[in-house]
Structures are given as structure tokens and as C-alpha cells.
Phi, psi and omega in degrees: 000165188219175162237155166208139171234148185274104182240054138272355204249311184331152175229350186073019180298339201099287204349294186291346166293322176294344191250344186209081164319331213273309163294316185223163196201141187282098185280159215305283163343313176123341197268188186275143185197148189285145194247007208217140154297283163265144194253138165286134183011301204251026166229024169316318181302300191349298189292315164321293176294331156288340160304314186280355217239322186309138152298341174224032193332112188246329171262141194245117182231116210227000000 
């Protein structure tokens, strides 16, 4: 599985970081950004809720 996040779209809540560290991080810029070529195994539901979870869903988990 992979993540993209639109992050022209992006507000900067945090969320997704607070729910998947392991995928995603509060980039230099301020907005979100993906840190993994692919999310691993045991952080996919993780990931899967931050899709479900953006206030502008911006993120896409494929």
C-alpha cells in the first residue's frame, strides 16, 4: 500500500500524524507529508484512518 497526500489541500491539523507516525510527518513547511515509499504492514488500519480520519480529505491510501 502507498500514501499521497494533496497538500495544497492539506490545513495542517496534525491528525494524521497523531494517528501514523510511522507514515506520515509535519514537513518543514508546516503542512503533512508522507516519510515511506510503501506503509508497512502493521501500520496500514493506521493509515487507512488517517484517510478516513482528514478533515479535507487529502489523503489517499491505495
Amino acid at each position: 500500500m502507498k500514501a499521497v497526500i494533496d497538500r495544497e489541500g492539506c490545513i495542517a491539523c496534525e491528525l494524521c500524524v497523531d494517528t501514523c507516525p510511522e507514515v506520515f510527518r509535519m514537513a518543514e513547511d508546516g503542512y503533512a507529508e508522507v516519510i515511506v515509499d510503501e506503509i508497512p504492514a502493521d501500520a496500514e488500519d493506521r493509515a487507512i484512518e488517517s484517510q478516513e480520519g482528514c478533515p479535507e480529505s487529502v489523503i489517499t491510501v491505495s
